[in-house]
N, C-alpha and C positions, 0 to 999 in steps of 0.2 A: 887656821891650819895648826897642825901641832906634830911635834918632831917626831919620825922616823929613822927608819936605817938607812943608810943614804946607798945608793947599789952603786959598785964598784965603777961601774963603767964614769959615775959620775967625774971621776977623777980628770977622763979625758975632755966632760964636756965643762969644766972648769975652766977650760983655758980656750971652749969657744969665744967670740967676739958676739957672735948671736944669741939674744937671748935664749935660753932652754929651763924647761921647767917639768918637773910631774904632778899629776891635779888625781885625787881621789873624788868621782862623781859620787862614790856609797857616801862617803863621809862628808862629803864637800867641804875638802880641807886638801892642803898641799902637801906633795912627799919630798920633792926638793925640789930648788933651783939654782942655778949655776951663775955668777958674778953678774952678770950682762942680765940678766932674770931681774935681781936686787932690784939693778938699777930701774929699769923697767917700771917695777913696782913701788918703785919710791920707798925701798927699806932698805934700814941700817947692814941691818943683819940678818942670816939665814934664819934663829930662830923668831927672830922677829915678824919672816912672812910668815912661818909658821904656825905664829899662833894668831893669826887671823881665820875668822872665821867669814864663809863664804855659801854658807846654807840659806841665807836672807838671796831669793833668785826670782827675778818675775817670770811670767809665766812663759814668755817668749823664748829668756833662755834656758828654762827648766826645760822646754820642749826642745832646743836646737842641742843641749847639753846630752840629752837621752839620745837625741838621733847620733851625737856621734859615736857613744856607744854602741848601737848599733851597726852603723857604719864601718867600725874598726875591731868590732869583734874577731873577724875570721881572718883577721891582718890585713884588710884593708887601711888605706892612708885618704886623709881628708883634706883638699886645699881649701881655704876659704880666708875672707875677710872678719874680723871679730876688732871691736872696739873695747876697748879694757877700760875700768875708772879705776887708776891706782890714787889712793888720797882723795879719789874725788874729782880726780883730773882726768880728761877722756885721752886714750893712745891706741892708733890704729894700726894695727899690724896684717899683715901676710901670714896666714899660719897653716905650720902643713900639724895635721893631727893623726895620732897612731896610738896604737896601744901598747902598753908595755909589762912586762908579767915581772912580778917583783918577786923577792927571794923567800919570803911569805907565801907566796901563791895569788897574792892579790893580782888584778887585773886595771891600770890606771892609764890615763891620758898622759901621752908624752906630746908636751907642743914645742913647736920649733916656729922662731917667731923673729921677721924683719920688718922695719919700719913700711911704709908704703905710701903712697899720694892717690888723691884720686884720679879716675884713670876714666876715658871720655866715656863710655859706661854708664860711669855716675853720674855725669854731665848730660849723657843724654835723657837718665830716670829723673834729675831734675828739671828739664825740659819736658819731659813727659810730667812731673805733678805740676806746671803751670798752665796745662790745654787739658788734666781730666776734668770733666763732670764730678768727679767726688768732690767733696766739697771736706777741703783737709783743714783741721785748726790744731797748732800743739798748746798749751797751756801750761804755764806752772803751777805748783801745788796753792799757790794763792788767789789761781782765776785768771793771773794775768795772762795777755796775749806773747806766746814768745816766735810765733808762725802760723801766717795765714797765707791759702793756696789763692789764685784769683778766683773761684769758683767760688769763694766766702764772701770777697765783695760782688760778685753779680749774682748772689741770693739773698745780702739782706743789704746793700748798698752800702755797706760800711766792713772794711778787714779787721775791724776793731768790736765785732759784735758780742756782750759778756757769754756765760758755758749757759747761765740759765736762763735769760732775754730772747733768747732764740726760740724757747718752747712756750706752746698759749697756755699753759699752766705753769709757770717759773718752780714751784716746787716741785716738779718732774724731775726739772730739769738738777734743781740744786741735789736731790738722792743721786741723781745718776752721777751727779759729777763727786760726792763725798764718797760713794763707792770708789770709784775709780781712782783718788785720792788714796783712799784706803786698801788698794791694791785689788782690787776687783770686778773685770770686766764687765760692761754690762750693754745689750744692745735690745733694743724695739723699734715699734714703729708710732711717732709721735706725732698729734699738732704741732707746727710752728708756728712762728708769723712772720713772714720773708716780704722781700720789699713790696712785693707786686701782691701782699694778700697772705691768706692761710693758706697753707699747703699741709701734703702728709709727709714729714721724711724717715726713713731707720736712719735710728740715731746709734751710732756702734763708738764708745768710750773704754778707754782701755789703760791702762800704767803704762810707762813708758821710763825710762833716760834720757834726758836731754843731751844728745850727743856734742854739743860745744861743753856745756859747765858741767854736764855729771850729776845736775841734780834732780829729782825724781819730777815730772810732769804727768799728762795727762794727752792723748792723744785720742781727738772727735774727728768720726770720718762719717757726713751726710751723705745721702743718697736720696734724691727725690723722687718717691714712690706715690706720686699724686692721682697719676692719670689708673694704675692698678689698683689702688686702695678703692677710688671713685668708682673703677669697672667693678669691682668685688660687690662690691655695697648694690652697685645696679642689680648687679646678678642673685645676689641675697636676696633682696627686696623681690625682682620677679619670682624670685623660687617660692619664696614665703607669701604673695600673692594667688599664686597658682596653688600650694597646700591647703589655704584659708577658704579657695573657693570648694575644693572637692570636701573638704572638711564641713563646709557648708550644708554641703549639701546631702552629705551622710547624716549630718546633724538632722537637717530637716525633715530626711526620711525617717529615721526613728520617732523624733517628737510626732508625727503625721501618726503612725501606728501604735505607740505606746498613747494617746493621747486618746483617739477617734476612737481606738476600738472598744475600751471602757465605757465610753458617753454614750457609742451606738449603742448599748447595754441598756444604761442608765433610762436615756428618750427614748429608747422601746418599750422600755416596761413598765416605767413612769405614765407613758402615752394610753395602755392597756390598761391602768388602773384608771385613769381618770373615767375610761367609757366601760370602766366592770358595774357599777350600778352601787358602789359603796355608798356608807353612810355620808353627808353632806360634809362631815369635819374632814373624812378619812379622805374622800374626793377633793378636795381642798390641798390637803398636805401634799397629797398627789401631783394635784396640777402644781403647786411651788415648785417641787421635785423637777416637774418636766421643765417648767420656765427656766428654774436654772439652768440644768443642762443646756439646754438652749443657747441661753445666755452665755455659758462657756465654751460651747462649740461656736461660736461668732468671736469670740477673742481667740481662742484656738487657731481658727479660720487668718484670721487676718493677721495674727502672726506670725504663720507661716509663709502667708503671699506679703509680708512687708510694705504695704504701700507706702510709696516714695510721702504721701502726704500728712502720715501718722507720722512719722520719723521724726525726732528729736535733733537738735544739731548735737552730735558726738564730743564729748568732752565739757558738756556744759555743765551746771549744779542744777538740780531739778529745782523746780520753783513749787510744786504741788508734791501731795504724799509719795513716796518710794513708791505705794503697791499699785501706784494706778495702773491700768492698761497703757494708757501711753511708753510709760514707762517699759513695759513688758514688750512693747511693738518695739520699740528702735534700739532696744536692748540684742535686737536680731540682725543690724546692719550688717550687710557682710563685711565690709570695712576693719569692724575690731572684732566681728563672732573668730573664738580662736577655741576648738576644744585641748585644745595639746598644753594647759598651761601651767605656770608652779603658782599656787597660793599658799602664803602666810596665815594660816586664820589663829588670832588671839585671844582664851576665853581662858578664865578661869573654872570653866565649870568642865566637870570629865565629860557626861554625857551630852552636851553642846556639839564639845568638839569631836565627838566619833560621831553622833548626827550628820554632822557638815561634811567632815572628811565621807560620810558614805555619799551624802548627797552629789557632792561633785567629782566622787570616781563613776559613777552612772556614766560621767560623759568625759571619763577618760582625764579630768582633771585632778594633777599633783597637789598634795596639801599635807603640809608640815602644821603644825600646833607651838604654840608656846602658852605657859597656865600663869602670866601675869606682864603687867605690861612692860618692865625691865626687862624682863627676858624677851619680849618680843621686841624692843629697839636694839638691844643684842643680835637676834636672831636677823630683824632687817639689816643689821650693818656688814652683817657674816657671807652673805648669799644675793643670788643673783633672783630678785620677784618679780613675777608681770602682777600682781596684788596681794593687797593686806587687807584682810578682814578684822576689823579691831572692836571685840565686845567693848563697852565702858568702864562698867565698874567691877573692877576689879583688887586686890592687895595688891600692896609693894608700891603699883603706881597703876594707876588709872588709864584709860584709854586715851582721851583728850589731851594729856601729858605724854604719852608715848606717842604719840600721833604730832606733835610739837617738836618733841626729840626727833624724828624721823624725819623730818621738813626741816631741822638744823645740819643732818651731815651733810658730808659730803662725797659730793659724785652723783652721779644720773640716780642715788638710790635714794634721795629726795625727792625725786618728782615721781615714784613711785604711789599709784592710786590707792586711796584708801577710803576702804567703805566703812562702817559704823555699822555692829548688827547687836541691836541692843532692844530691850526693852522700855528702854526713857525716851519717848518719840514727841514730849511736850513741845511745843514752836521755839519756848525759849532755850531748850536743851539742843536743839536740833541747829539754832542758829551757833551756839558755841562750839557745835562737833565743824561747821563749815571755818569759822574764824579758825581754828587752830589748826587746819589744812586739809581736813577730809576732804572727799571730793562725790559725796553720794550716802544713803543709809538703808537699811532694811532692818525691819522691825519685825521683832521677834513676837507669838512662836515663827519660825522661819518657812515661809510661801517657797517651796522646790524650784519653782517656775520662775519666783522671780529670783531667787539667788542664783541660779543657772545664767537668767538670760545676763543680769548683771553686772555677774563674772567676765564674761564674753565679751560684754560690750567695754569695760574697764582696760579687763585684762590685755586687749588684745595690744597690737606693736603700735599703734597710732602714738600714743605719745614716748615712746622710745623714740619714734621719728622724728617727732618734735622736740625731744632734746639734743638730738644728736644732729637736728639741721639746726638750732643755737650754738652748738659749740663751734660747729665749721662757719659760722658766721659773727661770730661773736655776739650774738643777738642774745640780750637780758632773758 
């Protein structure tokens, strides 16, 4: 606070018995107070409240400070409860609030203020937080417990439970509680681990006052959102089942025409030469011509109709080459075929990477680049991928090393798939791209067909599921 012109009337309110006082909200400092004020406030002297400052306000009475301003703008008067820490020391008064127009022109809070008790009210809102569901804790600036509601022990079977013990990632828990600490609300919706198991709760931490000592705490209010987070997730999952299948099958109808109608070409024409009466070499090349065709309109074929018996189990490491057809059939599961997806692809080379990015906008899939493997464990740590395509060799840092970094962060963006599309396809190269976490390869020049089907089978949500049914169960 800091001194003013004191207004006349103050004369008279000198010799109330009630405390009285004027508070500048612009300034957040005082314009006077009258003997019974002093006391109040634990000072000597008038200039003495004065020159306290009163700008340091958390956020609750920042917001209750503004509303009386508004409330007493047009000469309205405010009654209410307000607890003061003068020193440090908590004092509850009865205060009526109004507005008072000073000789300045300023516009300030005049409070009129008597002691008060609590009143059955308050007895009954205490009553009321021992039968809510919220799940109330106060804490002080050091963790300690200083109030727990019983809704704290019949969710983790102890009213003694620490800020960060409560969340299945304790480091959650410890940011949310140093913000809060640090004057800064913060709320979501988190793992726990409550007595009976994991749960989902919003977790809402916020500054507070400790209204007995006056010193700065921390007030967590749970709410267990298990049974909706669970419904949400069911309803996600059928949504993105139901998209996967029509996506499906939009998928298949294209590949059926852009594939067939080329080949019917091909074994047409090829089939023509073989019975045009050509030279014996030329008749030869011909019929090669047609077998293949052939040959590829049968993996064609059976790619498209997926039989259950060709199918790969999903999520395994292939044991035989990337380009085989097998590979290419169970690459089609509708299970993980997803065309909507984001790829990461890693390559140091320019022309690679607009190759690939054209190849997999054909079916609709997103791909970002990065031109060395640095930037692409950067880039993996930055954004949300259904896959990462990672050339080898490259500057800065290699494939098999970025692919190592990427399988050390943390969060679900570790178990993030990653294929290998390189040119080094030796056994012994290929077993080192699997030890440092790859999960599959395609060898360059790059086959459309199979880096397509690939993508899809990698890419798709299956093992997002499977992380995200480990975390709700704490399963390694």
């Amino acid at each position: 606070m800091s001194a003013s012109p004191v207004p006349l009337i103050a004369q008279t309110w000198d010799r109330l018995r009630r405390p009285v006082w004027l508070y500048d909200p612009q300034t957040s400092r005082g314009v006077y107070a009258n003997p019974a004020a002093l006391v109040l406030w634990g000072a000597e002297t008038l200039d003495e409240l004065l020159a306290r400052d009163f700008s340091v306000l958390s956020p609750a009475v920042k917001v209750r400070t503004d509303r009386l301003v508004a409330l007493t703008a047009d000469g309205g008067e405010v009654s209410e409860r307000w607890t003061f820490y003068p020193n440090g020391q908590p004092f509850t008064v009865q205060a009526s609030i109004s507005a008072f127009s000073m000789d300045d022109g300023r516009e300030v809070l005049l409070f009129e203020a008597s002691p008060t008790e609590v009143d059955a009210g308050e007895r009954r809102a205490v009553e009321a937080l021992r039968h809510t569901s919220a799940i109330i804790t106060l804490f002080d600036r050091d963790g300690g417990r200083l109030f727990a509601n019983p809704a704290v022990f019949a969710s983790y079977g102890s009213d003694d439970v620490a800020f960060a013990a409560r969340f299945a990632d304790p480091t959650e828990g410890e940011a949310m509680f140093t913000a809060a600490v640090a004057g800064q609300s913060m709320a979501g919706i988190y793992p726990v681990v409550a007595s009976d198991g994991h749960r989902w709760h919003h977790m809402d931490a916020r500054p507070v006052i400790d209204p007995v000592t006056g010193a700065a705490g921390v007030l967590l209010n749970e709410q267990n959102v298990t049974a909706r987070v669970e419904a949400e997730m069911a309803r996600s999952a059928a949504e993105q089942k139901a998209a996967m299948s029509d996506a499906r099958q939009r998928f298949l109808t294209d590949m059926s025409h852009e594939l067939r109608t080329p080949l019917n070409a091909v074994i047409g024409f090829s089939g023509l030469l073989v019975e045009a009466g050509l030279a014996a070499s030329r008749t030869d090349q011909a019929r090669r011509i047609h077998e293949a065709g052939q040959d590829l309109l049968t993996v064609v074929n059976r790619m498209i109709a997926r039989p259950d018996a060709e199918a790969t189990e999903p999520g395994g490491r292939p044991e035989e080459s990337p380009a085989t057809e097998t590979n290419a059939v169970s690459a089609m599961e509708p299970e993980t075929e997803s065309p909507a997806l984001r790829v990461l692809y890693v390559d140091d080379n320019a022309s690679n990477r607009t190759l690939v990015r054209a190849m997999l906008a054909t079916q609709g899939i997103a791909c970002e680049t990065a031109d060395d493997g640095a930037r692409g464990v950067d880039a993996a740590a930055a954004s949300d991928w259904d896959l990462i395509l990672m050339d080898i060799q490259m500057p800065v840092m290699d494939g098999v090393e970025a692919a190592r970094r990427i399988r050390a962060l943390d969060g679900q963006v570790a178990a993030t798939p990653i294929i290998a599309l390189t040119a080094n396809t030796l056994d012994e190269q290929i077993r080192g791209y699997f030890d440092a976490g790859m999960d599959d390869l395609i060898a360059k020049p790059v086959d459309m067909i199979e880096l397509l089907t690939k993508v899809t089978q990698w890419g798709g949500s299956g093992w997002r599921e499977t992380v995200g049914a480990g975390a709700m169960t704490g399963a390694d």
